[in-house]
C-alpha positions in Angstrom: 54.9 -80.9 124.0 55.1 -80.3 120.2 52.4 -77.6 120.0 54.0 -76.2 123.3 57.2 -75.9 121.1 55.4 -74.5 118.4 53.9 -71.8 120.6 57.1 -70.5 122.5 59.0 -70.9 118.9 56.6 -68.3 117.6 56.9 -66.1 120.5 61.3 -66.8 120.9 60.8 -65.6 117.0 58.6 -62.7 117.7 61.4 -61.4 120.1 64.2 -61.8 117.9 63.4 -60.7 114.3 61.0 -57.6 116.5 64.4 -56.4 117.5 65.5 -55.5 113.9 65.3 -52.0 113.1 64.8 -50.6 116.6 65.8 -47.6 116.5 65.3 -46.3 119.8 68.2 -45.6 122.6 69.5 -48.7 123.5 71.7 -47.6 126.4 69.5 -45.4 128.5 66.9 -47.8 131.1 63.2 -46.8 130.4 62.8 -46.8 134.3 65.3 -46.9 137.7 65.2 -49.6 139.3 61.8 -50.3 141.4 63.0 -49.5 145.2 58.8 -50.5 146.8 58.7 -53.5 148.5 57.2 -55.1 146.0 61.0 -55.7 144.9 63.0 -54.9 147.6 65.8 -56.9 147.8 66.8 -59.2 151.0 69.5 -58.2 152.6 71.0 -60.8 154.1 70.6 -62.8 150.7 67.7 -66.0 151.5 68.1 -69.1 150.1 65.2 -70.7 148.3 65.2 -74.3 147.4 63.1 -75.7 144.4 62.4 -78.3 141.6 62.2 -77.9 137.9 60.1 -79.7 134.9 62.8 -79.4 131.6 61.7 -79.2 127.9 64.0 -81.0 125.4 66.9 -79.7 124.3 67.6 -78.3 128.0 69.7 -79.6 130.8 69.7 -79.3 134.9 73.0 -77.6 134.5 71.0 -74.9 132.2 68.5 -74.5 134.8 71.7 -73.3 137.4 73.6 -71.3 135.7 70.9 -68.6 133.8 70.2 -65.0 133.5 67.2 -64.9 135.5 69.3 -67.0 138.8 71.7 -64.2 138.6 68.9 -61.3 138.2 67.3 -63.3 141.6 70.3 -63.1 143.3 71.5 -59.5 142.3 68.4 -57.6 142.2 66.5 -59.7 144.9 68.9 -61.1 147.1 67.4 -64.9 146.1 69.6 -67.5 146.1 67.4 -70.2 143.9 68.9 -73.9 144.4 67.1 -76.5 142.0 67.1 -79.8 144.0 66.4 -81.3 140.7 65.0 -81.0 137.1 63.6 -83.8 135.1 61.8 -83.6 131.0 58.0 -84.0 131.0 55.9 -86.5 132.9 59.0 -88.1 134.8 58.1 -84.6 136.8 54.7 -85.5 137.9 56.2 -88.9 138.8 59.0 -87.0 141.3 56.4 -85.2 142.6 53.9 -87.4 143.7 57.1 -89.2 145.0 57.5 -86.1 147.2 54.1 -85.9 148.2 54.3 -89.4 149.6 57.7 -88.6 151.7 56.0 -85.0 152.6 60.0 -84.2 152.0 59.1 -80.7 149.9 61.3 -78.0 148.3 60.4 -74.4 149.7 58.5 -73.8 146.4 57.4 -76.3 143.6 54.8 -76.4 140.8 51.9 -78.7 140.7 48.7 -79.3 139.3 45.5 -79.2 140.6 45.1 -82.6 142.4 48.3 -82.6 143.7 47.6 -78.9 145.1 44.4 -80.3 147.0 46.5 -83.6 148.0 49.3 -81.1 149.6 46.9 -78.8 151.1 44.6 -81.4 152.7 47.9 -82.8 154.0 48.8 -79.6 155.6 52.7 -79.7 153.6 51.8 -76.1 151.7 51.0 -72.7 153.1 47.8 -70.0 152.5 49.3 -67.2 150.4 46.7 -65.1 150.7 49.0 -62.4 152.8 52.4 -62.7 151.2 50.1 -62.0 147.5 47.9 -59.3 149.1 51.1 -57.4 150.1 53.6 -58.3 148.2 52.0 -58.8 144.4 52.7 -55.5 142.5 49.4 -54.0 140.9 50.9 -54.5 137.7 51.1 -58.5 138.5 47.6 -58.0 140.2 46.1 -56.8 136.8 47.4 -58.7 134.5 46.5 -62.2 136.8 42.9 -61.2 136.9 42.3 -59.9 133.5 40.3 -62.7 132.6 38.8 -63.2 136.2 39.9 -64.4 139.5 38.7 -68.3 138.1 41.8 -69.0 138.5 42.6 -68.0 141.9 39.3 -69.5 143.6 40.1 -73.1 142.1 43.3 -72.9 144.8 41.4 -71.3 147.6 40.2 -73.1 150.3 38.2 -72.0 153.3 39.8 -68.7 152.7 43.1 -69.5 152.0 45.3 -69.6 148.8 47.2 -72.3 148.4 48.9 -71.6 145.4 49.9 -68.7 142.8 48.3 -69.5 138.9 50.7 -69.2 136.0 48.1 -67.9 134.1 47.3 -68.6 130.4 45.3 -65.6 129.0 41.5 -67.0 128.2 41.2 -64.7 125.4 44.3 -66.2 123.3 42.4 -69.4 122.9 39.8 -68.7 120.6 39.5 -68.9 117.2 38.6 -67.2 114.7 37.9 -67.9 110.6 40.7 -67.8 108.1 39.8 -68.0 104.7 41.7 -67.2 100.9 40.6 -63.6 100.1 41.7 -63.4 96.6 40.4 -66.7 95.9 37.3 -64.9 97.2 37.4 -62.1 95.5 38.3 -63.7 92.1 35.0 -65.1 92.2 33.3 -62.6 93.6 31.8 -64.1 96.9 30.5 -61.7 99.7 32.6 -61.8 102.8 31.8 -64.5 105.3 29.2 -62.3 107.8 26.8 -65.3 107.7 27.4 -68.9 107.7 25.0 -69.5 104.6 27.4 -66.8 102.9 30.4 -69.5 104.1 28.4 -72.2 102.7 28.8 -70.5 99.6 32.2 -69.9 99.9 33.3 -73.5 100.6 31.4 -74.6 98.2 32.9 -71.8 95.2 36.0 -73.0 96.1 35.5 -76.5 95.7 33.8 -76.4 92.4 34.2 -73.1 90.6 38.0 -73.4 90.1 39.1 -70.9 92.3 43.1 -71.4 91.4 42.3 -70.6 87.8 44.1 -74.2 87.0 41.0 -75.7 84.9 41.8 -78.7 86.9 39.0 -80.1 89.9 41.7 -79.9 92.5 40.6 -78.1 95.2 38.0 -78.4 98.2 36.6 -75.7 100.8 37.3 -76.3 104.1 40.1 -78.3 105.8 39.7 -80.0 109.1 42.3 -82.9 110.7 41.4 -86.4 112.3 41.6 -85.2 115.8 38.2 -82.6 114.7 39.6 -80.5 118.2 42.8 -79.3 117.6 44.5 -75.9 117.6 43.7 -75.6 113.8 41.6 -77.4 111.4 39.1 -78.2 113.5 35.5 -78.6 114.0 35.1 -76.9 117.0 34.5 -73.4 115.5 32.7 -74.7 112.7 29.8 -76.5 115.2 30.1 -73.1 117.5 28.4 -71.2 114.5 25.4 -73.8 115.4 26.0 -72.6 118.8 27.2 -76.4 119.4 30.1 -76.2 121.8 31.6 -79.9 121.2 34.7 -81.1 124.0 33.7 -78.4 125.8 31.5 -77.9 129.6 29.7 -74.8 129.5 26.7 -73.3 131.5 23.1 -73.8 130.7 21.3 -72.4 133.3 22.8 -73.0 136.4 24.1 -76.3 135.7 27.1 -77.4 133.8 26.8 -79.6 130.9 28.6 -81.3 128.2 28.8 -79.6 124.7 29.4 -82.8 122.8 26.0 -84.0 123.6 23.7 -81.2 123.0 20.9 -81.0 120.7 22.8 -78.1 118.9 25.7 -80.5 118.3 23.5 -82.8 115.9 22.5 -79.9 114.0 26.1 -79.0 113.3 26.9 -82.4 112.7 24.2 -82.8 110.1 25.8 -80.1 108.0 29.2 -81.6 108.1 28.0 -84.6 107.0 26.3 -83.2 103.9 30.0 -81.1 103.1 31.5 -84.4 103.2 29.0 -85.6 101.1 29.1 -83.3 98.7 32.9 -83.3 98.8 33.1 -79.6 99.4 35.2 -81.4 103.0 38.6 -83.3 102.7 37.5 -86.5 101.8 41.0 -87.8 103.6 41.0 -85.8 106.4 40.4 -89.2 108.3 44.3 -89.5 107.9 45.8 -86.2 108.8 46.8 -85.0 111.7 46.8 -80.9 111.7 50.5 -80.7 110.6 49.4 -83.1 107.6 45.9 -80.8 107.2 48.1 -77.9 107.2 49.9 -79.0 104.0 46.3 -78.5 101.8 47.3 -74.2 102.5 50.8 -74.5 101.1 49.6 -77.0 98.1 46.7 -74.5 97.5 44.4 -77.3 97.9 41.8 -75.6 100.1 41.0 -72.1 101.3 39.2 -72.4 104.5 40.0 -73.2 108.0 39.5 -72.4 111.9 42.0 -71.8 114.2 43.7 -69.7 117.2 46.1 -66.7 116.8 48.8 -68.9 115.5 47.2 -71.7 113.6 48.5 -70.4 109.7 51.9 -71.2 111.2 50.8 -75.1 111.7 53.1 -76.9 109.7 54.6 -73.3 108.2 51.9 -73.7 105.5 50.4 -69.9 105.5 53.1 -68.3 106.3 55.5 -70.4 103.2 52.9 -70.1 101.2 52.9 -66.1 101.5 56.1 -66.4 99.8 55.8 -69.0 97.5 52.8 -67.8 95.6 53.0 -63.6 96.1 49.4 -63.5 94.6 47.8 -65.4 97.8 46.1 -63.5 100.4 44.1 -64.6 103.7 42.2 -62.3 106.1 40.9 -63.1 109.5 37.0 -63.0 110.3 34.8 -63.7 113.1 33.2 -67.5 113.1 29.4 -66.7 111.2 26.3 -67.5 113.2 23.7 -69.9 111.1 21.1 -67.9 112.7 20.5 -64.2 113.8 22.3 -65.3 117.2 25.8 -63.9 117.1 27.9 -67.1 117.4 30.5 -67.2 120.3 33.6 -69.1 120.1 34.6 -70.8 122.8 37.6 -70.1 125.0 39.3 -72.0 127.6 40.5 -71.6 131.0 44.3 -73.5 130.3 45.9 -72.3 133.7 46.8 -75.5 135.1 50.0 -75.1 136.6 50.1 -73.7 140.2 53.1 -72.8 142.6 52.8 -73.6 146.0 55.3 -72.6 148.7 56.2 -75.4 151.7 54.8 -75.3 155.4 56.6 -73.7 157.6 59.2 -71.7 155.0 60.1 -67.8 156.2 59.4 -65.9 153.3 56.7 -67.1 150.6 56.5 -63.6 149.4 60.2 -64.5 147.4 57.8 -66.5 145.0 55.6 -63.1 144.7 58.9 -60.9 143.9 60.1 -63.0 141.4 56.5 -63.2 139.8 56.6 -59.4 140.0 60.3 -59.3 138.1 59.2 -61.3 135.2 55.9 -59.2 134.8 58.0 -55.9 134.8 60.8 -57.5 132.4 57.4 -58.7 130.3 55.6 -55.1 131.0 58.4 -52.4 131.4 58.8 -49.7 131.6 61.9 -52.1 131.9 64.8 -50.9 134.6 67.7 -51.7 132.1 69.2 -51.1 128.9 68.1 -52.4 125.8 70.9 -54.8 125.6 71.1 -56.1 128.9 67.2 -56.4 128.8 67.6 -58.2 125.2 69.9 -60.9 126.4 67.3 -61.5 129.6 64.3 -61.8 128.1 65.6 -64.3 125.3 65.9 -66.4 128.2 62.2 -65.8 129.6 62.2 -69.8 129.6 64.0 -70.2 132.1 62.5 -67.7 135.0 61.2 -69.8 137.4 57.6 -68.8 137.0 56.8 -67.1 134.0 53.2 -66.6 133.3 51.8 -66.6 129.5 50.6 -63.0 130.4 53.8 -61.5 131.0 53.9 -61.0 127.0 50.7 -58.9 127.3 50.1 -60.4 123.6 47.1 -59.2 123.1 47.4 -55.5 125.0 50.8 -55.1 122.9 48.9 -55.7 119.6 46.0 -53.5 120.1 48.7 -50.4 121.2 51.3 -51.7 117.9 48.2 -51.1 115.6 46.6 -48.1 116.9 50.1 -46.1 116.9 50.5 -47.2 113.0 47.2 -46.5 112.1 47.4 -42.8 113.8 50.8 -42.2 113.0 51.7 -41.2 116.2 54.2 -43.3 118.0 54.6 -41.4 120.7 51.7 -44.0 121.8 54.5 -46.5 121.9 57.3 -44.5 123.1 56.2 -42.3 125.2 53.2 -43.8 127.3 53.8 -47.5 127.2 57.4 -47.4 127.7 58.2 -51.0 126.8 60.6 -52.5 124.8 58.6 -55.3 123.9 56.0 -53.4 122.9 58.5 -50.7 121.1 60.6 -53.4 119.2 57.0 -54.8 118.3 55.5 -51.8 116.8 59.2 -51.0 114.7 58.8 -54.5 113.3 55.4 -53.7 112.3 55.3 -50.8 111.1 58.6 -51.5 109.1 56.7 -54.2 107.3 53.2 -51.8 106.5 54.9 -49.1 105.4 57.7 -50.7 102.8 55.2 -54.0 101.7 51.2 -51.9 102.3 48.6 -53.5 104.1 49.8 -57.5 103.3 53.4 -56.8 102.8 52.8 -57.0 99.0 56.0 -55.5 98.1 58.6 -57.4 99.7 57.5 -60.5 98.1 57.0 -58.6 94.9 59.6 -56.0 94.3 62.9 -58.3 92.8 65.1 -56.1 94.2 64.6 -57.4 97.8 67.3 -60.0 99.5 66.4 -63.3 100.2 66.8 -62.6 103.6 64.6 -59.6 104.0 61.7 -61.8 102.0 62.1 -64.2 105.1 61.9 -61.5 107.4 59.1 -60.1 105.8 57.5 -64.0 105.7 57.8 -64.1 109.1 56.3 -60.4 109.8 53.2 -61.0 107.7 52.6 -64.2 110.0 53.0 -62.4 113.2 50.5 -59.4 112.0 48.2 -61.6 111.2 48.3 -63.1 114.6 47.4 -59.5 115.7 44.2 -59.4 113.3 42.9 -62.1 115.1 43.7 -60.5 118.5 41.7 -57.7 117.6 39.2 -59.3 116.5 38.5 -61.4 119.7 39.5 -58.3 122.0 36.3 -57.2 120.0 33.9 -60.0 121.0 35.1 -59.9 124.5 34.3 -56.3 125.0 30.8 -57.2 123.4 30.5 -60.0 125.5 30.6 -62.5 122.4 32.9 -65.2 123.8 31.9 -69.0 125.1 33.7 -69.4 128.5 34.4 -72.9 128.8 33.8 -74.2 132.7 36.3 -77.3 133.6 39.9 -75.6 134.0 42.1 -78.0 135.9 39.3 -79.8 137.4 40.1 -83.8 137.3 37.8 -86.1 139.3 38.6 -89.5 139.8 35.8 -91.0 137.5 37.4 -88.3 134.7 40.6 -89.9 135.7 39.1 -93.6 135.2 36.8 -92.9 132.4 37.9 -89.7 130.3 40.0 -91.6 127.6 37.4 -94.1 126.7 34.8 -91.3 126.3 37.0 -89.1 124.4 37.7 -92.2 122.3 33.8 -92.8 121.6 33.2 -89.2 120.9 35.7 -89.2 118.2 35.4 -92.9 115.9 31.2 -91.3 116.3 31.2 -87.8 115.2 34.1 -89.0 112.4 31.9 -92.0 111.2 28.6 -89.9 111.7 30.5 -87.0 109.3 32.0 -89.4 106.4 28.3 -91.0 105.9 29.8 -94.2 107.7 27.0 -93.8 110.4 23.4 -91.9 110.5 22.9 -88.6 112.0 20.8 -90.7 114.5 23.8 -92.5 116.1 23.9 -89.5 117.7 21.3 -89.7 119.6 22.8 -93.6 120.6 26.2 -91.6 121.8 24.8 -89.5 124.0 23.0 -92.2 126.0 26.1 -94.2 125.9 28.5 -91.4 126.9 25.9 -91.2 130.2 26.1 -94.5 130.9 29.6 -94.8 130.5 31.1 -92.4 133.2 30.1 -88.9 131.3 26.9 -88.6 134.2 29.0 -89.3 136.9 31.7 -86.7 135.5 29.2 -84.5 135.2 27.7 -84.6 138.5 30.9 -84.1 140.1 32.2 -81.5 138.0 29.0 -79.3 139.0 29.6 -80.4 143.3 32.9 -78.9 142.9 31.9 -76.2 140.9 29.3 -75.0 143.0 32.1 -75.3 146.0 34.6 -74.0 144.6 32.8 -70.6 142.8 30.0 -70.3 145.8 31.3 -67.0 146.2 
């Protein structure tokens, strides 16, 4: 729930400072409203019961009376009734309840298990027709940008059972961040290799890189969880082409990162960083908000990490105003070999809405889906204002889909109308708000501050204020650097596509904690010298033994079932 928070704080802050400086009209609508039947409204007005999982801070009562249950009703003729709401796991517990009583709302979300549970039951309906006709190309497009994966985990015998709130594949991967002027001070070649990073983490642990004649700083920072969001090993060990807590393909079978032979290689090399102290020595203690302190203490210069790990703890982006001399740039992880390495990305779609047996109009959950994606998309039916005030409140749409913030899309169009000059690229074929508030923000922040906002930090004549809305500008471009960067690899084919989604069996279910609890007290004891590289080799065997085969085995029946196509 925490790095949830974090997530949808960066993208609630992304919408509100991007607004600042818009300059476009705000009282004109980009678009009349749609009139296809894609959004046609039902006239009478339908009721549409449903249930609700809550994140803190946010009541039932919230969940009634919002923007988007007045937008349903007005624009769509949906009346949506929330039977309940509850915070985090008691809403699993209600809804296995429900499954149990077979007493269902008309729509619901649920994961994977209890999608097969309801659909082997016969309590939820195929969707196929009420998607095929009813889903918008726009919502079409952006659910199967990264593949219909999603979609064929829910089918069965032909039949969709449930609608994916997709989380974009691509925003999962991570990239390399490292100091650049600590880099450049000493005159280090950029990262293209991982020998040259080698080099780099080792510079900056011993060749006083801060210029403070003190031996206070190492090279790379990981946390005690080794797979985490940021400061982990994970991108470190895919350079080895290792793919630790990860199933990928070899062949045509599916198999277990952690204990492949690439994994001991990458292993090996961490172990000789700790060794040689170039690695946290107490990174055995910190979680990734207490790793995330070594930035802003200008301890270390190196980490991995997704789109939005230098805002871990605030550390990169606090430290960009605390010391105006630091700079970081983005790269792709280095390969050890002639290989290109490929990070790995994950499918993290694991929430699905399913409609119940026997209700009149399943398409309502489509037209809804389509609202949010057009609010998300544009060109958006309303004005500025009105659309302002409804997308602040994306939260609490009743399915809302990572993609309908097009992160990624809205990046690559922000950057190439600032780096043409020409913004009719923005305001003229987009036609988006998000987009157009994105690229003012941006561009706002380049052309005042240069290429790392150097000048708002620098220049004394700048408020307080505008220094923290610069801050918080520099953090978000970077975000797009690393966009770009995997948009790259994807085009080129470059990323790792991890296999498991939502799959749980009933052995993973049984057995999963214990495993992931031996994989982590080995690799951390095998990486601080506590253990030999060949324990290992003794993990692997007893990962096997101790439910990992069995997981395996059904992970690839159910694969093969469930992708025959």
């Amino acid at each position: 729930m925490r790095r949830i928070f974090l997530f949808c704080l960066v993208i609630v802050l992304l919408v509100g400072f991007s607004s600042i400086g818009y300059s476009q009209e705000k009282k004109a609508p980009l678009a009349k409203w749609p009139t296809s039947k894609y959004f046609e409204k039902y006239t009478p007005p339908i009721t549409v019961t449903a249930v609700r999982r809550l994140w803190v801070g946010v009541t039932e009562a919230d969940m009634k009376n919002n923007l988007w249950n007045k937008y349903y009703r007005e624009k769509l003729g949906i009346n949506l009734e929330y039977k309940w709401a509850v915070i985090g796991e008691q809403y699993d517990q209600k809804i296995n309840l429900m499954l149990a009583s077979g007493e269902l709302p008309d729509m619901m979300a649920v994961n994977l298990r209890q999608l097969y549970q309801l659909a082997e039951a016969g309590l939820i309906q195929d969707l196929k027709p009420a998607w095929d006709t009813y889903a918008s190309p726009d919502t079409k497009l952006s659910a199967t940008a990264d593949g219909t994966a999603p979609f064929d985990m829910v089918t069965i015998d032909g039949k969709l059972y449930g609608i994916p709130s997709i989380t974009p594949v691509t925003e999962t991967g991570h990239v390399l961040f490292v100091r650049e002027d600590w880099r450049k001070k000493l005159g280090l070649p950029e990262p293209k290799t991982m020998n040259d990073l080698l080099k780099i983490i080792e510079a900056f642990t011993k060749d006083d890189p801060d210029g403070d004649g003190k031996n206070d700083t190492f090279g790379l920072i990981i946390s005690r969880d080794l797979y985490t969001n940021g400061f982990d090993i994970t991108s470190f060990c895919n350079g080895y082409h290792a793919y630790p807590n990860a199933w990928i393909k070899k062949g045509t079978e599916i198999v277990y990162g952690s204990i492949q032979p690439e994994m001991k290689k990458a292993l090996t090399q961490l172990q000789k960083l700790y060794k040689d102290g170039v690695l946290d020595r107490e990174f055995v203690v910190k979680d990734e908000n207490k790793a995330s302190e070594s930035v802003i203490k200008e301890q270390a210069g190196v980490f991995f990490g997704v789109q939005w790990a230098h805002w871990i703890g605030g550390a990169g982006v606090d430290l960009w105003l605390k010391n105006p001399q630091s700079k970081w740039k983005v790269y792709p992880i280095p390969s050890i070999d002639n290989r290109p390495a490929k990070p790995i990305v994950y499918n993290r779609t694991n929430e699905f809405f399913v409609v119940r047996k026997g209700f009149e109009h399943p398409e309502a959950l489509i037209k809804m889906l389509n609202l949010i994606n057009l609010m998300g998309h544009g060109p958006q039916p309303l004005s500025y204002d009105e659309w302002e005030k409804l997308w602040n409140d994306w939260g609490y749409a009743f399915i809302r889909p990572e993609t309908i913030h097009n992160n990624i899309k809205r990046w690559m169009n922000t950057f190439k109308a600032i780096e043409t000059n020409d913004p009719k690229v923005i305001q003229t074929i987009y036609k988006n708000y998000l987009n157009a508030s994105q690229y003012e923000g941006a561009k706002k922040f380049f052309e005042f501050g240069g290429p790392d906002g150097d000048k708002w930090r620098l220049d004394p004549n700048v408020k307080q204020a505008d220094r923290e809305w610069a801050k918080t500008w520099w953090g978000f471009t970077l975000s797009g650097r690393v966009f770009q960067i995997l948009e790259s690899q994807k085009k080129k084919g470059l990323l790792m596509y991890d296999q498991i989604g939502a799959f749980v069996s009933p052995t993973m279910i049984e057995k999963l904690a214990t495993l992931e609890k031996l994989e982590t007290e080995t690799f951390t004891r095998i990486i601080t010298g506590d253990a030999p590289i060949e324990e290992f080799d003794k993990f692997v065997e007893q990962w096997n033994k101790l439910g990992g085969d069995q997981i395996t085995k059904e992970l690839n029946e159910w694969h093969k079932k469930t992708f025959k196509k």
